[in-house]
C-alpha positions in Angstrom: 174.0 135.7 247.3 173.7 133.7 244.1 175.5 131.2 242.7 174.3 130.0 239.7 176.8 127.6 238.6 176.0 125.5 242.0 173.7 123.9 239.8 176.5 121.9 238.1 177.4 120.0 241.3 174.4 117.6 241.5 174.0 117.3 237.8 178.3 116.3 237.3 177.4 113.9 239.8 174.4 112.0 238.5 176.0 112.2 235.6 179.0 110.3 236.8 176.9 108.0 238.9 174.7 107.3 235.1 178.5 107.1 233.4 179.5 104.6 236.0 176.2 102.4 236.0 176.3 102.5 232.1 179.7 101.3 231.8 178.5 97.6 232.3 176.2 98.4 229.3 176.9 95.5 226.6 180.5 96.6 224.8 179.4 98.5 221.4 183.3 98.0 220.8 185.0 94.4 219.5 189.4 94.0 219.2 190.6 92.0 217.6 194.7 91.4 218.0 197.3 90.6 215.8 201.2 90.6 216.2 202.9 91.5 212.6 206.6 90.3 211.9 208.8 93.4 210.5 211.6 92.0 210.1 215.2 92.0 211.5 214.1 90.7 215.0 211.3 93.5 214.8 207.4 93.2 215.5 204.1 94.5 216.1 201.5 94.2 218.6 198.3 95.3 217.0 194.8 95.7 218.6 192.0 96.9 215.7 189.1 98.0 216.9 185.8 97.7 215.3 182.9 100.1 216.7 179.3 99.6 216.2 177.0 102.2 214.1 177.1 105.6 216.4 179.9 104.6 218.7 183.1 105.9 219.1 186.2 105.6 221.4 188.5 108.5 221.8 192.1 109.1 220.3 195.6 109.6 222.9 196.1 113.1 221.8 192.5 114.1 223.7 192.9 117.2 225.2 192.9 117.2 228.4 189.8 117.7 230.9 187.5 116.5 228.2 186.6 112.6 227.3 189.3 109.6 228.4 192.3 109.1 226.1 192.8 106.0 224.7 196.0 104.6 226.1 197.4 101.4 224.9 200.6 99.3 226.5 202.3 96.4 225.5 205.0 94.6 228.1 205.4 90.7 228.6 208.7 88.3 228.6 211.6 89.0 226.8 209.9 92.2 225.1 211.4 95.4 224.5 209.4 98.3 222.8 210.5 100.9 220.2 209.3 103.9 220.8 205.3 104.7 221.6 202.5 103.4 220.5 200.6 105.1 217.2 197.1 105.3 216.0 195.3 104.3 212.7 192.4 105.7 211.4 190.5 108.4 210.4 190.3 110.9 212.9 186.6 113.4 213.8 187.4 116.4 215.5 184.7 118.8 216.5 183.9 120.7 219.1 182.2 119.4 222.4 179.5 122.0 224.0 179.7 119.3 227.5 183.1 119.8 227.4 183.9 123.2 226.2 186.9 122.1 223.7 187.4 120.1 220.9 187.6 116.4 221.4 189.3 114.0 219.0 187.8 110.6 218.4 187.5 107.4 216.2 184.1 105.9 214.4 183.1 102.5 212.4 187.1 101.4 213.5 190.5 102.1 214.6 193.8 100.5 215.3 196.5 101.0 217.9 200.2 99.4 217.1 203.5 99.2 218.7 206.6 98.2 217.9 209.1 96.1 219.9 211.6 93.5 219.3 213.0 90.7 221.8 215.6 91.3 223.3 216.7 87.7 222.9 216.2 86.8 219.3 216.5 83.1 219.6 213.8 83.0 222.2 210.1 83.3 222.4 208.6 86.3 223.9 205.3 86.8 225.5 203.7 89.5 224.7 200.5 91.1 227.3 198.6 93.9 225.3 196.4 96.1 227.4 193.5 98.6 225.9 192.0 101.2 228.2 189.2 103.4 226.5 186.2 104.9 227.0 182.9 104.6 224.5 180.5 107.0 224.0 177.6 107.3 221.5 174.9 110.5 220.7 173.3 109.7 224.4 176.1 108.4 226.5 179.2 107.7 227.8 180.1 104.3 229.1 182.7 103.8 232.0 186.4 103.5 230.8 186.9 100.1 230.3 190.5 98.0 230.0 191.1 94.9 228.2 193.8 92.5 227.9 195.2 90.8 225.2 198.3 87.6 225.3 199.9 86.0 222.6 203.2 84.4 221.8 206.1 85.5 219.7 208.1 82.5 218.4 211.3 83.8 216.2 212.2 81.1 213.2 214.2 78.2 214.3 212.8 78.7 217.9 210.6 76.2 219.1 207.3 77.7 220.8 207.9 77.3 224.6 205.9 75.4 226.3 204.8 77.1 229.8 205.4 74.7 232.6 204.7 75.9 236.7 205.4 73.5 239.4 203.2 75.3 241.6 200.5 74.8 239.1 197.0 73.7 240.8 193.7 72.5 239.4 193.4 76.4 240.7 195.4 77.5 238.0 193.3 75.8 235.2 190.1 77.6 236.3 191.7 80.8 235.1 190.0 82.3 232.5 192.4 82.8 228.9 191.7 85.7 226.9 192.6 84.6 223.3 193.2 86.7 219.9 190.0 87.6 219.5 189.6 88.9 223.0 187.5 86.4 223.9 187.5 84.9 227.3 187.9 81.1 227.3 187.1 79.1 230.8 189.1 75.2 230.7 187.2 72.6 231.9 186.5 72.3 235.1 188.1 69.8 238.0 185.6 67.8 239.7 185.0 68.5 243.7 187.2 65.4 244.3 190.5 67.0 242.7 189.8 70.7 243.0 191.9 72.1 245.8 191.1 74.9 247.7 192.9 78.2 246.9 192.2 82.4 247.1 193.0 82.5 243.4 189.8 80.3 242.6 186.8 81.9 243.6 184.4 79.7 242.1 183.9 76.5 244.6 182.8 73.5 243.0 180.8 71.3 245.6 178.8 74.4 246.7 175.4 74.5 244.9 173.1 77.1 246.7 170.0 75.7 244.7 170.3 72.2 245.8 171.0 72.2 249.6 170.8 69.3 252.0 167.9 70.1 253.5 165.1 72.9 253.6 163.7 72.4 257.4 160.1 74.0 255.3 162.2 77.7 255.2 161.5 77.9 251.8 162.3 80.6 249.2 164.7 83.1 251.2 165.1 86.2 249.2 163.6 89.2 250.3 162.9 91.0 247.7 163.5 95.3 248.1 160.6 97.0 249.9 159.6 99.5 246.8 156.4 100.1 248.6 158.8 102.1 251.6 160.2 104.2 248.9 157.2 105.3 247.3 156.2 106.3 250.6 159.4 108.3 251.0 159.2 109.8 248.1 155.6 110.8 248.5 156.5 112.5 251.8 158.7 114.3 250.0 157.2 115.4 247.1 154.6 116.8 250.1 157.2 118.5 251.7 158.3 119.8 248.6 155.3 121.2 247.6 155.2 123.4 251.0 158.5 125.4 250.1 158.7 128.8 248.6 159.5 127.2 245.1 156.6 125.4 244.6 153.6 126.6 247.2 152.5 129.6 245.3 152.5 128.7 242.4 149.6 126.1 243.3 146.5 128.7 243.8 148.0 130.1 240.1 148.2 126.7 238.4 145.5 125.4 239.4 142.7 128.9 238.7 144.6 129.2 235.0 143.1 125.3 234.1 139.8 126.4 236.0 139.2 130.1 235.5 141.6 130.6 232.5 139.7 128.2 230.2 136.2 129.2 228.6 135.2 125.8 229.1 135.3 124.7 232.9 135.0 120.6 232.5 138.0 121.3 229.9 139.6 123.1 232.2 139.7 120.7 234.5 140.3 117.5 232.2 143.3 119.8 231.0 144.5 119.9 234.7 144.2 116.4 235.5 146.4 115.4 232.1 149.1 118.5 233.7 149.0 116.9 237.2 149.9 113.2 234.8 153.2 114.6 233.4 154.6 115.6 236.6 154.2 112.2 237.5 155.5 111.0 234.2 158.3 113.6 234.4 159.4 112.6 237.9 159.1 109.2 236.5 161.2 109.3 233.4 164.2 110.7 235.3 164.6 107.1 236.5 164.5 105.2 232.6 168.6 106.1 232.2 168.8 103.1 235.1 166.6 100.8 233.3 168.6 101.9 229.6 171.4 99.9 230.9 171.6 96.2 229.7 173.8 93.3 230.8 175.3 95.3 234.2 178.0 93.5 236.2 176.1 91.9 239.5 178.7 94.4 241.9 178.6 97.4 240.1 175.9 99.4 242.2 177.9 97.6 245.4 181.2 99.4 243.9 179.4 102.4 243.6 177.7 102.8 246.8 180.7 102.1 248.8 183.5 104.4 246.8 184.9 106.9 249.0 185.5 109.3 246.9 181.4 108.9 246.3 180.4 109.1 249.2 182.7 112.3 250.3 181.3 113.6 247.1 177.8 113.2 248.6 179.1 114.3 251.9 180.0 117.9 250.0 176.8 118.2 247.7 174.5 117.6 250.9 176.6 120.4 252.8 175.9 122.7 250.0 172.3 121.4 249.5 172.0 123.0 253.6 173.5 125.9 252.8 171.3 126.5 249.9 168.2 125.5 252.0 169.5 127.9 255.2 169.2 130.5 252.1 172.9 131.5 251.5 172.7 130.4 247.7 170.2 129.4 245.1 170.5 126.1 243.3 169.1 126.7 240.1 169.3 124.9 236.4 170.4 127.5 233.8 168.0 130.1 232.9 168.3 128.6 229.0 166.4 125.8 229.6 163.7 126.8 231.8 163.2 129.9 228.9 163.3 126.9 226.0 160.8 125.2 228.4 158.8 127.7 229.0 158.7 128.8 225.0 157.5 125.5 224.3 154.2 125.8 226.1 153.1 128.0 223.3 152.5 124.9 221.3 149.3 124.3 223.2 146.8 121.0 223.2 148.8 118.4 224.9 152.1 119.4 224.2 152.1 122.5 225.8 150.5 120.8 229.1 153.5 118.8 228.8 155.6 121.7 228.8 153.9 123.3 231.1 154.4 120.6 233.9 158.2 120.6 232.7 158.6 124.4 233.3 157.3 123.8 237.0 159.7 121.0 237.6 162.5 123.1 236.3 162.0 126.3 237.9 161.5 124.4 241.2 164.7 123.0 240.8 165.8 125.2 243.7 164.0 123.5 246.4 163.2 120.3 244.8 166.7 119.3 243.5 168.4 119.0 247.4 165.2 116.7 248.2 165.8 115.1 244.9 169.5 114.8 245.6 168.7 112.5 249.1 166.5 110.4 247.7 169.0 109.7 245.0 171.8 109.5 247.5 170.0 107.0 249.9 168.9 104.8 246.3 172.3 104.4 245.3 174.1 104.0 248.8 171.2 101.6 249.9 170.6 98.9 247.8 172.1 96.8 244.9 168.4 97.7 242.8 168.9 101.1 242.5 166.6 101.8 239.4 163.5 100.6 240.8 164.2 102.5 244.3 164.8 105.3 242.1 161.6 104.8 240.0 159.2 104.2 242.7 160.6 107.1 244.9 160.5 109.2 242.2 157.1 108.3 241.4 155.8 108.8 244.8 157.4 112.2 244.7 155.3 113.1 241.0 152.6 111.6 242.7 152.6 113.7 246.0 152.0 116.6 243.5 150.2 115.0 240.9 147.4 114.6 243.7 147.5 117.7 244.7 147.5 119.7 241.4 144.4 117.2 240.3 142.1 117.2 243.4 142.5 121.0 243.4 141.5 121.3 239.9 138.2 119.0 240.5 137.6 121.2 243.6 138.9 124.5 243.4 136.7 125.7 246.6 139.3 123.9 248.4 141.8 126.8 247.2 140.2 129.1 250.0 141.6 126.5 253.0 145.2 126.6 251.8 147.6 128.7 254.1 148.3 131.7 252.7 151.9 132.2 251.9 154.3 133.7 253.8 157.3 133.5 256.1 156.6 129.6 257.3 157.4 128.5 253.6 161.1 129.5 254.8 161.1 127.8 258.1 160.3 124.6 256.1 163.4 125.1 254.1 165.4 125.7 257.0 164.4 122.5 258.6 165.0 121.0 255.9 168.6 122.2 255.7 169.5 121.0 259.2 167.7 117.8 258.1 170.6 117.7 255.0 173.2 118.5 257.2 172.5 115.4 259.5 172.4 113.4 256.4 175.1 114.4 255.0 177.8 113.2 258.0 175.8 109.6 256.9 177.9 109.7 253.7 181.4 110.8 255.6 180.6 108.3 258.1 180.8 105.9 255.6 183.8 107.0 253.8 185.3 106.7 256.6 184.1 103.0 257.4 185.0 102.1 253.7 188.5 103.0 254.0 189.0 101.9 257.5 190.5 105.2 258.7 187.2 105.1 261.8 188.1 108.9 262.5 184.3 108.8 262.9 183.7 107.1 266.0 180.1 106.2 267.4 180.2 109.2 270.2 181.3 111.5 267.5 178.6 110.8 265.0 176.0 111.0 268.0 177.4 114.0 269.3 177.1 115.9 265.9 174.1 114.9 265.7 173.2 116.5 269.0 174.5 119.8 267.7 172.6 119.9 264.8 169.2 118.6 266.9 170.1 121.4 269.3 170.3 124.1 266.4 167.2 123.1 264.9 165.1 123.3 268.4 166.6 126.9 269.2 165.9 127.8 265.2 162.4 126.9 266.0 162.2 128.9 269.0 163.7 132.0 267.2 166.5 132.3 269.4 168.7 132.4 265.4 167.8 133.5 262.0 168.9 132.7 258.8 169.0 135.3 255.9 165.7 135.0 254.3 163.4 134.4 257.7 161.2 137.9 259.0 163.2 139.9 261.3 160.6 139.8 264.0 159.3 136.4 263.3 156.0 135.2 264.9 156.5 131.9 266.4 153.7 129.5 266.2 152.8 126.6 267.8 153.7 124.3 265.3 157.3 126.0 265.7 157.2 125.5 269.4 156.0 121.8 269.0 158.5 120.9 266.7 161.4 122.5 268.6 160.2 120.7 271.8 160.1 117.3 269.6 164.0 119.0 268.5 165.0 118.8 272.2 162.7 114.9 272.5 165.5 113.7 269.8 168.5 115.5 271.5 167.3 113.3 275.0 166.8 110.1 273.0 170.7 110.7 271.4 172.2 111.3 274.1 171.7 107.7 275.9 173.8 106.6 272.8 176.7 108.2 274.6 176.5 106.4 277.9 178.6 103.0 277.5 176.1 99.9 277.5 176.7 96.0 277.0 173.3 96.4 274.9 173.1 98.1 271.8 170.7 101.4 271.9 169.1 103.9 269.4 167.6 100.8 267.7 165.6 103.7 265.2 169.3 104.6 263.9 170.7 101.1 263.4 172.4 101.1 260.7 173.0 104.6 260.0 175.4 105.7 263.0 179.0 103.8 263.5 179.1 100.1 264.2 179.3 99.1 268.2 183.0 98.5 267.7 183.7 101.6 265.6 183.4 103.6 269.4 185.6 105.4 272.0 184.6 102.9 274.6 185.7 100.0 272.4 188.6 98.6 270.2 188.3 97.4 266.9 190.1 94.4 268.5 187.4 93.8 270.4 185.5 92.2 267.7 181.7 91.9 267.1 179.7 91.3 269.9 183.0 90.3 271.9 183.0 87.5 268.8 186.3 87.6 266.5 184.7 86.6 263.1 187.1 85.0 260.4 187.7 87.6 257.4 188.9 84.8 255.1 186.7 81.9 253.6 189.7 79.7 253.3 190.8 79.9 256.6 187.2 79.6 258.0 186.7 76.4 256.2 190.3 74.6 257.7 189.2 76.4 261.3 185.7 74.6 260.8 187.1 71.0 259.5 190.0 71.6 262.9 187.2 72.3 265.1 184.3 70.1 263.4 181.5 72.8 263.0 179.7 74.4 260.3 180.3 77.8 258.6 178.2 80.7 258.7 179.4 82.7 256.0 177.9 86.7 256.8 178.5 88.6 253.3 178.8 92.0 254.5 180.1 95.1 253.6 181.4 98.3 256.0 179.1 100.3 254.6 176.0 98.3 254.8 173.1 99.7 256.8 170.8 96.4 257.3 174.2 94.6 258.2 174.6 96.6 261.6 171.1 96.5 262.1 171.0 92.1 262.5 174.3 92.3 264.6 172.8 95.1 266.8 169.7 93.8 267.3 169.2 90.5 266.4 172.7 88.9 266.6 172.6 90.3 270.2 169.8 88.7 271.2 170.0 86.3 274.4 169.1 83.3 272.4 171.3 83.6 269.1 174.5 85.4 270.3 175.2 81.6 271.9 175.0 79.8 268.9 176.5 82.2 267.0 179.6 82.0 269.7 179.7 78.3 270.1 178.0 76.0 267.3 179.6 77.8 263.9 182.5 79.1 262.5 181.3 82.8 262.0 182.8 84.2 258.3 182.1 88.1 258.0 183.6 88.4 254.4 183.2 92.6 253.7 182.4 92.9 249.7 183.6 96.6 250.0 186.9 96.2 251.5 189.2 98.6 249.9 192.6 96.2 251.1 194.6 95.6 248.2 195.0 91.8 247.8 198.9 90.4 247.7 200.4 90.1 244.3 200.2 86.7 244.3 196.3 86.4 245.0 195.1 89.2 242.4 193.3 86.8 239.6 191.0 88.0 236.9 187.5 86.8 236.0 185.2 86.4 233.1 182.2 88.9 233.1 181.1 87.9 229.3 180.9 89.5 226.3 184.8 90.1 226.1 185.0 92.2 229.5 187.7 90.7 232.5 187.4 92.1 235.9 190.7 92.1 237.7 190.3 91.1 241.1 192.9 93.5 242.9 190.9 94.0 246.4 189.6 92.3 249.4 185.6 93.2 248.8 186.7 92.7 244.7 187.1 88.8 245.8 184.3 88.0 248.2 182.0 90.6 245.7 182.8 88.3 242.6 183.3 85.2 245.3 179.9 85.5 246.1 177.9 86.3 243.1 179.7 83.3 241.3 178.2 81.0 243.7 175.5 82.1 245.4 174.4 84.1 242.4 173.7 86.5 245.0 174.7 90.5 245.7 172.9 91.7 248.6 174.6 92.4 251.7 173.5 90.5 254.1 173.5 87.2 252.6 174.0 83.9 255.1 174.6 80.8 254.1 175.8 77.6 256.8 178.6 75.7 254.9 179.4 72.5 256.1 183.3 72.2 256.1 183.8 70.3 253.2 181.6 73.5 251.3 178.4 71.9 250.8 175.2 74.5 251.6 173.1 73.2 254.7 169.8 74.8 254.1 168.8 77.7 252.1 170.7 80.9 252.4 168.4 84.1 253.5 169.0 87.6 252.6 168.3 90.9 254.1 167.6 92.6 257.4 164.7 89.9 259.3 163.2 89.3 262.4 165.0 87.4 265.2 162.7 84.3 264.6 163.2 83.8 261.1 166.7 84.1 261.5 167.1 81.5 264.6 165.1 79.1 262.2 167.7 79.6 260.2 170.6 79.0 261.8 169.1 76.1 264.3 167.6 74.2 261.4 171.4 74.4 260.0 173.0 73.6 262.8 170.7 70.7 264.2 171.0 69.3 260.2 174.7 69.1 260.9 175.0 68.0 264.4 172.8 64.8 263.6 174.4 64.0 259.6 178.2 64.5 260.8 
């Protein structure tokens, strides 16, 4: 069975991914707001909007299941609307081939008004305009965006009111002011000696991460992304790739139409070597829409790679990357474009090469677009710099083939000692699709962490795992089929070596599910459960039988009660390298003390999905006219730790003394237990001997 229109599940959702990453691109869209007097006790609040050459926003009357309608609301003090909100402008209406319909939008400028009177006439009114929109252009759509807008309404004879709060703080003054222009003001700021600690201010003065009180000869300690891992990965699996029914015979052909084909062998062959370059360009170029994007907000790949709905969306398009790999269902691109593709080779000289290497990535959509699809999925889950784990992963895939396709050309005697096709090419696939399966409870596992429901308890997630180990050995063995394997299938002894490795793996999982005081399956850190997220254990337990602080503001009162520093963990629920130190190196003999007795321990979780209370929610600045509201738990420490650590990778430590000055300099990522017990003794000893 066949479904074509499978194809439009992992292309909807790179395209949402690319719509959400874009929609920190700088705003192509400036407001400027205006309040009009009518009259009779009767205004208007107007936002004009002024677009840049080949923008556009979209109008309210959208119809639906197309772009974002505009929607625009007015509210504040001692306001009361009339009627809705119109539109001014000239409208473009024409129809939209990525969205079936027509769509109704808004170039060069717009303007949005609505009336409303107060509803005391001899009083001033405050008036709170909010904008939410989306922006697209010829290429792109940027995420909808929402802006707010304040001003005061002062009838005649009224005098302007002056607003007075006796709660007010030095908190309250580091609020950022949006003004008429929509610009985001910042007052000046308190020094350290008046500024009182509050949830509402995230940004703490007397920290300064670039100037700590000593170094102990740590030195720079960032740890900058392995790239060089994921060009390894994707080079694996451009290999693997290359061995599936898509892709393997269409090798001997390429390769004997640049050699044979040609009148002109050393031709031939310089013609192959330029094809074997644009696959690797191609692959490569798949990864520029991540490096289009200009100005993105520090959290927004953080925000991505720990929504739920994401991640159950991954969850689904890795079950039906399995299904398509166990040979159910094709995954295939539209026939349209592989035929204009294909047409195009006809150009010949270097275009058509270029085509040519275009058509073969296209038409081995079908096996290359689940492999594709995980690394993709483990990019944008994994790390904060996606688009260079996406370019250098790609690349290593293009260059897997790129390498094969060119050394093949130079020596096309080697053509004789390839396999010859057949029924194996499907037992890769197979695998394969019990390999997706197992990654894609890695993506529900996290959903599940991210919203705190832990349905998904260690055992669980190991025992799953041991199903689908167990259904890949007997696969191997023959004992099952799937619909596309040889009804009398010869089994190898690469098939029988591979199932008894299946049935090595099930043995090494299943001492996950015998209760230890030691953490095990130290190769899967990081992807199964945390220790606490378990049958044998109770969230209440803690970490480590330690009961971290989830606030910074009650860690730093705890530390000046008790008289210790503060280790501040920025961590996330969905972070992979952040169960991996508290497995295996927090555990450890010689740092789990410390940990327990010398510091305050602040885990602060940048993906916390926890609405904060009303009256913590704040806003912040992220330039060029854009305000993130802070309505979540991770929202706060997120922002809390970008604005002064200038930092966004999870983990991040930093020792705090308790009046918030840094100790030594903070280190990121997953290290080894010595660097990290520098760390923390060099902090600690700094602070026993200075307090």
């Amino acid at each position: 069975m066949k479904f074509s229109s499978i194809y439009k599940i992992p292309l909807l959702l790179f395209f949402f991914i690319t719509l959400a990453v874009s929609g920190q691109i700088k705003n192509p869209v400036k407001f400027k707001f205006t309040i009009n007097e009518l009259g009779d006790n009767q205004y208007e609040a107007v936002l004009n909007a002024t677009m840049e050459s080949g923008w556009h926003i979209y109008s309210k009357d959208i119809p639906e299941d197309t772009g974002i309608p505009t929607d625009y609301k007015v509210s504040g003090k001692n306001i009361e609307l009339i009627g809705k909100f119109t539109e001014v402008g000239k409208k473009h209406e024409e129809f939209s081939e990525a969205f079936g319909g027509k769509i109704i939008f808004y170039s060069n400028t717009a303007g949005f008004k609505q009336k409303f009177k107060l509803k005391d006439g001899t009083k001033p009114g405050d008036v709170v305009a909010e904008i939410t929109y989306q922006t697209c252009d010829d290429r792109v759509c940027l995420a909808p965006n929402t802006l707010e807008f304040n001003k005061q309404v002062t009838p005649k004879g009224a005098a302007e009111e002056v607003k007075t709060d006796e709660k007010t703080t030095a908190k309250d003054s580091l609020q950022p002011v949006v003004d008429t222009l929509g610009n985001v003001v910042q007052p000046a700021v308190p020094t350290a000696e008046t500024q009182k600690l509050d949830p509402k201010n995230l940004k703490i003065e007397s920290i300064n991460f670039q100037k700590p009180l000593t170094d102990c000869g740590t030195g720079s300690s960032k740890i900058s992304e392995n790239y060089w891992t994921y060009l390894l990965l994707g080079f694996i699996g451009g290999l693997i790739a290359l061995l599936t029914p898509c892709v393997f015979p269409m090798i001997p052909l390429t390769v004997s139409f640049f050699t044979k084909g040609n009148k002109n062998p050393a031709k031939g062959k310089r013609d192959a070597l330029i094809y074997g370059f644009f696959i690797l360009l191609i692959f490569v170029l798949l990864s520029v829409p991540f490096h289009l994007i200009d100005g993105i907000a520090g959290n927004i790949f953080n925000e991505i790679s720990t929504n739920v709905w994401l991640n159950i969306a991954f969850f689904i398009i890795f079950i039906f990357f399995a299904g398509s790999f166990f040979g159910y269902y094709d995954i295939t691109l539209p026939s349209s474009i592989a035929n204009k593709s294909s047409k195009a080779e006809e150009a010949g000289g270097i275009i058509g090469i270029f085509f040519m290497a275009l058509t073969l990535v296209i038409v081995s959509f079908s096996c290359t677009g689940p492999i594709l699809g995980s690394l993709l999925g483990s990019a944008i889950t994994g790390s904060a710099n996606v688009p260079m784990l996406l370019t250098f992963a790609l690349a290593g895939f293009g260059l897997a083939w790129a390498i094969v396709f060119g050394l093949l050309a130079l020596f096309p005697q080697a053509l004789q000692s390839l396999p010859k096709s057949g029924g194996w090419m499907n037992t890769v696939k197979v695998v394969l699709g019990f390999v997706e399966l197992a990654l894609a409870l890695k993506f529900l596992s996290k959903a599940d962490l991210v919203s705190k429901t832990f349905f998904i308890k260690r055992e669980l997630f190991i025992g799953i795992w041991i199903v689908v180990a167990i259904g890949l050995a007997i696969y191997l063995f023959g004992l099952i089929k799937f619909p596309h394997d040889d009804k009398k299938p010869k089994i190898s002894v690469t098939r029988k070596i591979l199932g008894v490795l299946g049935i090595g793996f099930v043995v090494y999982l299943v001492q996950g599910l015998i209760p230890s005081d030691r953490p095990k399956l130290q190769l899967l850190s990081g992807i199964l459960p945390p220790l606490n997220v378990s049958y044998f254990h109770d969230q209440k337990d803690g970490i480590l039988g330690m009961h971290p602080e989830h606030d910074f503001f009650t860690a730093i009162e705890l530390a000046k009660k008790e008289g210790k520093p503060i280790l501040i963990d920025f961590t996330g629920y969905g972070c992979e390298n952040c169960r991996k130190m508290e497995e295996f190196v927090w555990s450890e003999p010689d740092i789990l003390p410390i940990l327990q007795n010398d510091v305050v321990l602040a885990s602060l979780y940048v993906d916390d999905k926890e609405e904060l209370p009303e009256d913590q929610k704040t806003k912040i600045d992220l330039g060029d006219g854009q305000v993130k509201k802070v309505k979540t738990i991770g929202d706060r420490w997120s922002l809390f730790q970008q604005v002064n650590f200038n930092n966004n990778s999870q983990p991040h430590y930093v020792l705090l003394t308790p009046d918030g000055k840094v100790i030594n300099t903070p280190v990121s990522g997953y290290m080894e237990k010595e660097k990290f017990k520098k760390f923390l003794e060099c902090g600690v000893n700094y602070y026993k001997q200075n307090k």
